[in-house]
Biotite code that builds the C-alpha atoms (Angstrom):
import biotite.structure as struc

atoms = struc.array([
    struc.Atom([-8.989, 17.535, 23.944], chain_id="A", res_id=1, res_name="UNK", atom_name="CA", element="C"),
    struc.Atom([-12.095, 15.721, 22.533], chain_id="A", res_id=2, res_name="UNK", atom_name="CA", element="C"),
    struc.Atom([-11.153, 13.855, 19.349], chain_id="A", res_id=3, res_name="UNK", atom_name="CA", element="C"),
    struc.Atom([-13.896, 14.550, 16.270], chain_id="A", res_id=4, res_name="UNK", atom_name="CA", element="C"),
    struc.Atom([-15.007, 12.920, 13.160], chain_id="A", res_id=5, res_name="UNK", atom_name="CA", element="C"),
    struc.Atom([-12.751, 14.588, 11.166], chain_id="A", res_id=6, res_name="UNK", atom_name="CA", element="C"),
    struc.Atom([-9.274, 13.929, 12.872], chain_id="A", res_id=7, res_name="UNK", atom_name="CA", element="C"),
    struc.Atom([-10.766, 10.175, 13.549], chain_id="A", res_id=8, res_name="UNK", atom_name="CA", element="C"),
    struc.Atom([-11.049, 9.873, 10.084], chain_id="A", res_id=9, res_name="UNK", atom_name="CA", element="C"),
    struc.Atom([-7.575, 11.095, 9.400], chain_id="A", res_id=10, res_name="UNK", atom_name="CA", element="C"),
    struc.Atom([-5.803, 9.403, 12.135], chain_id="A", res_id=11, res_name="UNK", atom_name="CA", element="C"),
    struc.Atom([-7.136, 6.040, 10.275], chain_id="A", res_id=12, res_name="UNK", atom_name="CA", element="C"),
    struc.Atom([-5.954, 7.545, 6.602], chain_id="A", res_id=13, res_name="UNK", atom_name="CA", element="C"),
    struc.Atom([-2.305, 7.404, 8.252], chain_id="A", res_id=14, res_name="UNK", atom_name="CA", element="C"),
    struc.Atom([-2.971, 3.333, 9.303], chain_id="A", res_id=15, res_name="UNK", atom_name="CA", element="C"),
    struc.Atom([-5.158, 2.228, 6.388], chain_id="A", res_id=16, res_name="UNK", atom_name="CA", element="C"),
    struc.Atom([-3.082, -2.018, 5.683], chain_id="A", res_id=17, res_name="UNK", atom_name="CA", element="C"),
    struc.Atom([-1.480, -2.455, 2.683], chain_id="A", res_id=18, res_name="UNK", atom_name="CA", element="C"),
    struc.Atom([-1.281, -6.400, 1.883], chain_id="A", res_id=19, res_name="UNK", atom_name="CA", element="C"),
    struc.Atom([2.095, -6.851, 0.082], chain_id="A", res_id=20, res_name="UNK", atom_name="CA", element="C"),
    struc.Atom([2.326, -10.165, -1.905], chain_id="A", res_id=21, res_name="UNK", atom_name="CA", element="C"),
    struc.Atom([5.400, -10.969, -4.864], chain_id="A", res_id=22, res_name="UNK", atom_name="CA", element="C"),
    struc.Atom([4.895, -13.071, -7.319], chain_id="A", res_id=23, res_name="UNK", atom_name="CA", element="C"),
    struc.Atom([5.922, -14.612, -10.397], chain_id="A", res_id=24, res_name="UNK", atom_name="CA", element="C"),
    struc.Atom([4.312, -14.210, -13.785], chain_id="A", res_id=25, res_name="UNK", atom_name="CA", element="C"),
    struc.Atom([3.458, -17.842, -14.339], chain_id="A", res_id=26, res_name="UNK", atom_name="CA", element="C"),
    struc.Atom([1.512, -16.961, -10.559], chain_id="A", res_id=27, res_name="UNK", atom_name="CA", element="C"),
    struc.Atom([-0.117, -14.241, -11.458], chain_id="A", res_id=28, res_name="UNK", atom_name="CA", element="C"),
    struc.Atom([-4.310, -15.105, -11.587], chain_id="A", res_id=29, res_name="UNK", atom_name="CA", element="C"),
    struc.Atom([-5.682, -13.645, -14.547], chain_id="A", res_id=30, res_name="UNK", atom_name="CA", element="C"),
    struc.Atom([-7.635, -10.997, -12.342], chain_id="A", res_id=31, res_name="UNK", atom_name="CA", element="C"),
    struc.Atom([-4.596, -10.180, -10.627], chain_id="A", res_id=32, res_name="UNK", atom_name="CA", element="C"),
    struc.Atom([-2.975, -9.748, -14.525], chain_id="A", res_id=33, res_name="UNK", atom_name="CA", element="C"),
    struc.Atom([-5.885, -7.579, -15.630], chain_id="A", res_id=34, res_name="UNK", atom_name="CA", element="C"),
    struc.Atom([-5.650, -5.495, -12.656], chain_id="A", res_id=35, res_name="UNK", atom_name="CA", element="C"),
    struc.Atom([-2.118, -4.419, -12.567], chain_id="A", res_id=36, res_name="UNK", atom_name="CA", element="C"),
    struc.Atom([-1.843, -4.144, -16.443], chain_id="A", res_id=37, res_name="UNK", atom_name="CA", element="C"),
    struc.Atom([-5.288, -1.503, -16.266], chain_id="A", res_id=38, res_name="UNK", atom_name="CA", element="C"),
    struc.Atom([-3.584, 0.216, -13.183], chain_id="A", res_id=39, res_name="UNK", atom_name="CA", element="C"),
    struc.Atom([-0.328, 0.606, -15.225], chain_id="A", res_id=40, res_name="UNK", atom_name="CA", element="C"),
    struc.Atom([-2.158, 1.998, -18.122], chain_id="A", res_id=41, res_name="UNK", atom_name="CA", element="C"),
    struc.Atom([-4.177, 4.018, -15.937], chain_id="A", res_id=42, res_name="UNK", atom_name="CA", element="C"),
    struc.Atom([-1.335, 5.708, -13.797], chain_id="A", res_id=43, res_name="UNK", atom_name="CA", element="C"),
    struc.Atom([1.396, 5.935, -17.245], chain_id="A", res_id=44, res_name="UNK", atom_name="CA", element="C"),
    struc.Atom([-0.272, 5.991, -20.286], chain_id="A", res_id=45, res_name="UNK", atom_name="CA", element="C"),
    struc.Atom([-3.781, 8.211, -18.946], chain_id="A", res_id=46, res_name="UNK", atom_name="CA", element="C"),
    struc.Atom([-2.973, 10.292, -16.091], chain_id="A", res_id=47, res_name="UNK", atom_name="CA", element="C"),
    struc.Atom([0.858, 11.244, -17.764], chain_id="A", res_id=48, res_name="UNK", atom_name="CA", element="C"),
    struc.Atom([-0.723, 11.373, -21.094], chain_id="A", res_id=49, res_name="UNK", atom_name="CA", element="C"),
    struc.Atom([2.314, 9.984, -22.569], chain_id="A", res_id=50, res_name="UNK", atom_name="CA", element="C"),
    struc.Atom([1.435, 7.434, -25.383], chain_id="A", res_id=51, res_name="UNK", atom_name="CA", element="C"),
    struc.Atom([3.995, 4.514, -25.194], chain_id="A", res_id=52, res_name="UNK", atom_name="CA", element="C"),
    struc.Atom([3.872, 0.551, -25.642], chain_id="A", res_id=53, res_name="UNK", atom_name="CA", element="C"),
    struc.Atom([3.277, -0.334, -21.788], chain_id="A", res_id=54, res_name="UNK", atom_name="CA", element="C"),
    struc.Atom([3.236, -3.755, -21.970], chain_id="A", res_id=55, res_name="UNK", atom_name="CA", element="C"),
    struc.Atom([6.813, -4.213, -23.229], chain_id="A", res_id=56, res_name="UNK", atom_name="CA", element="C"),
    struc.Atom([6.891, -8.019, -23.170], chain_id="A", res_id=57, res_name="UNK", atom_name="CA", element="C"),
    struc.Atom([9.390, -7.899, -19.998], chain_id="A", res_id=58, res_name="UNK", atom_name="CA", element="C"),
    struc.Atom([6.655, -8.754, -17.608], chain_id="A", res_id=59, res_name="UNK", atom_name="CA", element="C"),
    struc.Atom([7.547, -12.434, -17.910], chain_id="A", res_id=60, res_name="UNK", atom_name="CA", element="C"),
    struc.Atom([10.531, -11.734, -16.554], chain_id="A", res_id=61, res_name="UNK", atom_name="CA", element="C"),
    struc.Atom([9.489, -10.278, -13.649], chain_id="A", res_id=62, res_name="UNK", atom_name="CA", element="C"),
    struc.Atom([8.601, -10.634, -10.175], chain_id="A", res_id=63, res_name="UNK", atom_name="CA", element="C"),
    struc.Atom([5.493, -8.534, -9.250], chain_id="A", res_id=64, res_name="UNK", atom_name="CA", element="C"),
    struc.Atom([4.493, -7.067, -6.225], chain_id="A", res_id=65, res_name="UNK", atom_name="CA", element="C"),
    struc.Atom([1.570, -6.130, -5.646], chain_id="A", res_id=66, res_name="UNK", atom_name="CA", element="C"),
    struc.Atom([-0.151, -4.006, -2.560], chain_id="A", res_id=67, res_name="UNK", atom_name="CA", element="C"),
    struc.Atom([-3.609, -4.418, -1.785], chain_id="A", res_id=68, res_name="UNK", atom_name="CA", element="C"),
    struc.Atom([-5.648, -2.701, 0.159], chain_id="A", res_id=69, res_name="UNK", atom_name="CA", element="C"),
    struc.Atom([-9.629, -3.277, 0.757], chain_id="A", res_id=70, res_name="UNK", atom_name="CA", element="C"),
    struc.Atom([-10.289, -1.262, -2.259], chain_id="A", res_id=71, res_name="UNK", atom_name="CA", element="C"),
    struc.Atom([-7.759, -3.597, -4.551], chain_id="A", res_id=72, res_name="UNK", atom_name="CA", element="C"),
    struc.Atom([-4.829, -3.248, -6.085], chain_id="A", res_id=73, res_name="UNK", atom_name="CA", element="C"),
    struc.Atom([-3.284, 0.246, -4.894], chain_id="A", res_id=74, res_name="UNK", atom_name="CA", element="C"),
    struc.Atom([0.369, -0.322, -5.404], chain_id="A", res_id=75, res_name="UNK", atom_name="CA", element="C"),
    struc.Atom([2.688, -2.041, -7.696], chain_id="A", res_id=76, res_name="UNK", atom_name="CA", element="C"),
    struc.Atom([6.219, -2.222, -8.917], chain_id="A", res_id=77, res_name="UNK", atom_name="CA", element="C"),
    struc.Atom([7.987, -5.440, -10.913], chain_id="A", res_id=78, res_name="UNK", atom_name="CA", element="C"),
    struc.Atom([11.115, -6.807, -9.875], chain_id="A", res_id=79, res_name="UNK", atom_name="CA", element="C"),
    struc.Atom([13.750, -7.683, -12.183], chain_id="A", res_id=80, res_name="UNK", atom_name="CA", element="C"),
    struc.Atom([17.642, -9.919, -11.712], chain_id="A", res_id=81, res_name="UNK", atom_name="CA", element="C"),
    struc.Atom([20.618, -8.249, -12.884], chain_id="A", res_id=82, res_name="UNK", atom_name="CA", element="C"),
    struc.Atom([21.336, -8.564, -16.578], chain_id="A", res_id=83, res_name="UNK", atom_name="CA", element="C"),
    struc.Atom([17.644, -8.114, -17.434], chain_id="A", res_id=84, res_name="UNK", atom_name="CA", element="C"),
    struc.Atom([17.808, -4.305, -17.801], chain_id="A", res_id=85, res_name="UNK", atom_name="CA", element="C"),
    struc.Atom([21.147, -3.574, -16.253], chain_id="A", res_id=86, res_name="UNK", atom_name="CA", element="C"),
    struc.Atom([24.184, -5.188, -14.766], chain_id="A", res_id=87, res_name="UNK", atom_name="CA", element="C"),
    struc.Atom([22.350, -4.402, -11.421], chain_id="A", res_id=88, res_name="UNK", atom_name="CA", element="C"),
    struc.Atom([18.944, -5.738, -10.134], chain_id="A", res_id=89, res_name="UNK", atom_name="CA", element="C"),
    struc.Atom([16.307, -3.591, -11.112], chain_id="A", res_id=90, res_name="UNK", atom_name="CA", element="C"),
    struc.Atom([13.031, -1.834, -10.030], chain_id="A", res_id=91, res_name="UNK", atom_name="CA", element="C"),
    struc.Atom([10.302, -0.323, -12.537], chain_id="A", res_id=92, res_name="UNK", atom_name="CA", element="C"),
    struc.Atom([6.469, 0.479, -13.514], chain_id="A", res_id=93, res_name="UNK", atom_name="CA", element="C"),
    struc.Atom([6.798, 1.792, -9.735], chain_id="A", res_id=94, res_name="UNK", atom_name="CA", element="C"),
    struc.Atom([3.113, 3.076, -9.095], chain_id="A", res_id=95, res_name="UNK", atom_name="CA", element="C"),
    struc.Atom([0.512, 3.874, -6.611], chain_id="A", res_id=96, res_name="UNK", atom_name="CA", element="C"),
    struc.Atom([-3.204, 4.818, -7.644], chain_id="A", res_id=97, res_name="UNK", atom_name="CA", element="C"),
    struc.Atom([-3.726, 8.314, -7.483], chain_id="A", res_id=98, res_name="UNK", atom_name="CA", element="C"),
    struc.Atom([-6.571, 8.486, -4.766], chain_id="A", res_id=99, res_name="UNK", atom_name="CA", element="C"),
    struc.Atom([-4.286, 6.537, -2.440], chain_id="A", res_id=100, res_name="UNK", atom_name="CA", element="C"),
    struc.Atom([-1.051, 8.461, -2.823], chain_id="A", res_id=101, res_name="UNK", atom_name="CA", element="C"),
    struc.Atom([-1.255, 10.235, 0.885], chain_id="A", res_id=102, res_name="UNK", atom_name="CA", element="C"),
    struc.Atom([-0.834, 6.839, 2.927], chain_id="A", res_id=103, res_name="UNK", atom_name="CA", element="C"),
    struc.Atom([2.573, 6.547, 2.081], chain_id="A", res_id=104, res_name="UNK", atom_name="CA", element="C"),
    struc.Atom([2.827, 3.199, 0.163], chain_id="A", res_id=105, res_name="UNK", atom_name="CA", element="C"),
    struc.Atom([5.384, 4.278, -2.751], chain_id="A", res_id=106, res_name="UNK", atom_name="CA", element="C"),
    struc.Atom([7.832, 4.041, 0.082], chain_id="A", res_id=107, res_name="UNK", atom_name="CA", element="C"),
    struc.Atom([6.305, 0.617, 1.921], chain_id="A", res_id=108, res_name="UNK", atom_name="CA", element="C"),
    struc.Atom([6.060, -0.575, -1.666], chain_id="A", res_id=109, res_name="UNK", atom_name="CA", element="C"),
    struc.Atom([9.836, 0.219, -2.705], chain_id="A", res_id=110, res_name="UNK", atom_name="CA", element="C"),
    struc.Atom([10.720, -0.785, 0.719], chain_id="A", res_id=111, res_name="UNK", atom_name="CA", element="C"),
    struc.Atom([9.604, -3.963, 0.268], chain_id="A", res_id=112, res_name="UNK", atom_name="CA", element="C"),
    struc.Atom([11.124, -4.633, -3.773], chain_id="A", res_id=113, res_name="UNK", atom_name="CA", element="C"),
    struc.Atom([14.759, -3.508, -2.117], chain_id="A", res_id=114, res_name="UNK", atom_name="CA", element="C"),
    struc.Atom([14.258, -6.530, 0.258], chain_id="A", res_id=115, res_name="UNK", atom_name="CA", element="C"),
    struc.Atom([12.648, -8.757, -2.189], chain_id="A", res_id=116, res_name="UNK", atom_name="CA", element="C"),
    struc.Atom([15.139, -7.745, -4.644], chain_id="A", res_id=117, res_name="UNK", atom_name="CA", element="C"),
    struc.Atom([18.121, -9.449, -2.013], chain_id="A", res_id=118, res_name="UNK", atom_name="CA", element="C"),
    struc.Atom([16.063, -11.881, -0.782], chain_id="A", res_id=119, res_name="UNK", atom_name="CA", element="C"),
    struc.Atom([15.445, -13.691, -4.790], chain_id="A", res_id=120, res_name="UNK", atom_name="CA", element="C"),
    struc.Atom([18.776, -12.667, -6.238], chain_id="A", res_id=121, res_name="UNK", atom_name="CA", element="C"),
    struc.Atom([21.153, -12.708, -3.311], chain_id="A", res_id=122, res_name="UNK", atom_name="CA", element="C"),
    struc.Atom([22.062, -8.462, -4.122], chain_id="A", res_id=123, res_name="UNK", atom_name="CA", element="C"),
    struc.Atom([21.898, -5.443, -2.920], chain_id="A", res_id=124, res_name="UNK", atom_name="CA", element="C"),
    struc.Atom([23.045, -3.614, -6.202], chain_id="A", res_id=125, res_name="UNK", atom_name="CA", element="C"),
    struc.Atom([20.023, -2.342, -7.693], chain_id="A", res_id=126, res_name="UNK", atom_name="CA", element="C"),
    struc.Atom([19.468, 0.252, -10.611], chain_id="A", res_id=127, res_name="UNK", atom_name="CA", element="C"),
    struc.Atom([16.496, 1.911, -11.318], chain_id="A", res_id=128, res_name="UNK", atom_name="CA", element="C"),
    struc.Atom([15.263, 4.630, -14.259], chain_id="A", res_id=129, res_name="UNK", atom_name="CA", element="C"),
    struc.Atom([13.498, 7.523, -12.221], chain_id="A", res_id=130, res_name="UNK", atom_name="CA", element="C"),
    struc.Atom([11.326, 9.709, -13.237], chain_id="A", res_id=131, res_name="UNK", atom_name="CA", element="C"),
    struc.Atom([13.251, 13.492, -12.843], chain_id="A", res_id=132, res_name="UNK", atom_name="CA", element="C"),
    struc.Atom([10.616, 14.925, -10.411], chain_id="A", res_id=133, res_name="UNK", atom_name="CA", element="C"),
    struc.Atom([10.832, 11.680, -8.538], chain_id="A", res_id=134, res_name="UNK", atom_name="CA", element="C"),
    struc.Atom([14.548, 11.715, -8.117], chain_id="A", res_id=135, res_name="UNK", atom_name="CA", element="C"),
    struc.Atom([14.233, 13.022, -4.222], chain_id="A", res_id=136, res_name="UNK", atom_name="CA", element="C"),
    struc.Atom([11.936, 10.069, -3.479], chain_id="A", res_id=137, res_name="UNK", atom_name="CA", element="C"),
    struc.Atom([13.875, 7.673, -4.485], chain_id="A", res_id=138, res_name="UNK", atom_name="CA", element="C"),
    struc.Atom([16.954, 9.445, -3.079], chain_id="A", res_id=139, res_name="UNK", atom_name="CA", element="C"),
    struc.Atom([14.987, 8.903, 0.253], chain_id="A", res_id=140, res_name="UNK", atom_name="CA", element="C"),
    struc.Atom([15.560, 5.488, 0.151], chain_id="A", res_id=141, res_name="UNK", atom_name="CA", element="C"),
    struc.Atom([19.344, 5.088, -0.655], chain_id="A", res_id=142, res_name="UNK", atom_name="CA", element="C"),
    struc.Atom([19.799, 5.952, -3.951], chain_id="A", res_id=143, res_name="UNK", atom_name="CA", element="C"),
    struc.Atom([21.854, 8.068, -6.069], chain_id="A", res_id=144, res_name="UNK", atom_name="CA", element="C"),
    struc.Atom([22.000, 9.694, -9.418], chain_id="A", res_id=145, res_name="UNK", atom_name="CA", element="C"),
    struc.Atom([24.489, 8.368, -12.309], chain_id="A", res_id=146, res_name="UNK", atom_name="CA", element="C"),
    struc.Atom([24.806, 9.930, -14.949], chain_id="A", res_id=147, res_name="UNK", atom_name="CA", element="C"),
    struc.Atom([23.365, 12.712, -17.203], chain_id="A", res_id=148, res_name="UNK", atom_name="CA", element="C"),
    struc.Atom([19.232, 12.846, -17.037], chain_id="A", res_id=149, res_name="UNK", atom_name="CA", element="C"),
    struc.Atom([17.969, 12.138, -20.695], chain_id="A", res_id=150, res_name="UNK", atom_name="CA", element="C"),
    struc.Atom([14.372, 11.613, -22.055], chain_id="A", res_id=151, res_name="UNK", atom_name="CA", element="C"),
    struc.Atom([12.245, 8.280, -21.990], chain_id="A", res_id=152, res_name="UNK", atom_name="CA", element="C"),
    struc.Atom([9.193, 8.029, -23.383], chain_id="A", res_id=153, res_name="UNK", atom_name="CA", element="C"),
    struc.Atom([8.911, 12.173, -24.032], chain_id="A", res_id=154, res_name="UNK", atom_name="CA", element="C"),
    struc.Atom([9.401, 11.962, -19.567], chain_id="A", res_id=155, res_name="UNK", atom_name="CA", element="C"),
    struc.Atom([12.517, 12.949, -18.194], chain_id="A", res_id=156, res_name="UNK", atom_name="CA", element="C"),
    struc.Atom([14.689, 10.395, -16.353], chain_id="A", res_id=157, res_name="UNK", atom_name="CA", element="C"),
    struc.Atom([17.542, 10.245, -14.502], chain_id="A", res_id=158, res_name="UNK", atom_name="CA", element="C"),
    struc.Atom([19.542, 7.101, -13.203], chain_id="A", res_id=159, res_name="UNK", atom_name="CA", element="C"),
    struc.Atom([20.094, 6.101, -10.202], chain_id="A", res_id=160, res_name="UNK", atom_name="CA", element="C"),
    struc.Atom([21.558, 3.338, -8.600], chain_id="A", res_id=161, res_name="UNK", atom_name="CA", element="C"),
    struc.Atom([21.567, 1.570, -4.618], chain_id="A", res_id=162, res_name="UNK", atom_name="CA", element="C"),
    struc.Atom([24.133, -0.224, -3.709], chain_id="A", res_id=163, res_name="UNK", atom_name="CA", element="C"),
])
């Protein structure tokens, strides 16, 4: 079978690199800052049209980690030790760009926050506030829904914790 253009092009979709780096706030450059906070706005305030303070003043407290490829920043979550938001670790403002959504980095990014997640605070307990229609996603990885689901932000949520 002779290989064309077409299936070329999509067998390198399914290998494009994405360059996974964590890092504090204080070691955050101020392009890397101003590219994460406009992809955050861009992916939960814009394309979910839901109008809510995004920058909540908990990024200091955060590890970020950010996925690159050679278009920029295409995938992001921050990182948080227990007793930040819960008694557990925590993982949030989960997010890959929209045009880059079918090369599979939500799970190489949330892959790579579980492990970051034991390798900075020694745990494996980690809690997380899902988005509803996200809930099998994350359930792909390990976790599991607590509780009742409830409303954030005009979005239903739903729990769920990894231990």
């Amino acid at each position: 079978m002779k290989a064309n253009s077409h299936s070329i092009a999509c067998l390198s979709n399914l290998f494009k690199m994405l360059q996974l780096q964590i890092k504090s706030f204080d070691d955050l450059t101020l392009n890397e800052l101003h590219e994460l906070l406009q992809l955050r706005s861009e992916v939960f305030v814009v394309e979910q049209n839901c109008v809510y303070q995004e920058i909540d003043g908990k990024d200091k407290e955060a590890m970020h980690l950010l996925g690159q490829d050679k278009s920029g920043l295409v995938a992001y979550t921050r990182i948080f030790p227990p007793g930040v938001y819960y008694n557990e670790a925590s993982i949030g403002r989960v997010l890959v760009k929209r045009s880059e959504r079918q090369h599979g980095y939500g799970y190489r990014i949330m892959e790579a926050s579980i492990k970051a997640i034991f390798e900075h605070y020694g745990t494996c307990g980690i809690k997380i506030s899902a988005q509803k229609y996200l809930e099998k996603f994350y359930g792909n990885l390990g976790f599991k829904p607590v509780g009742d689901d409830y409303l954030e932000d005009g979005i239903p949520h739903v729990a769920m914790v990894k231990i």
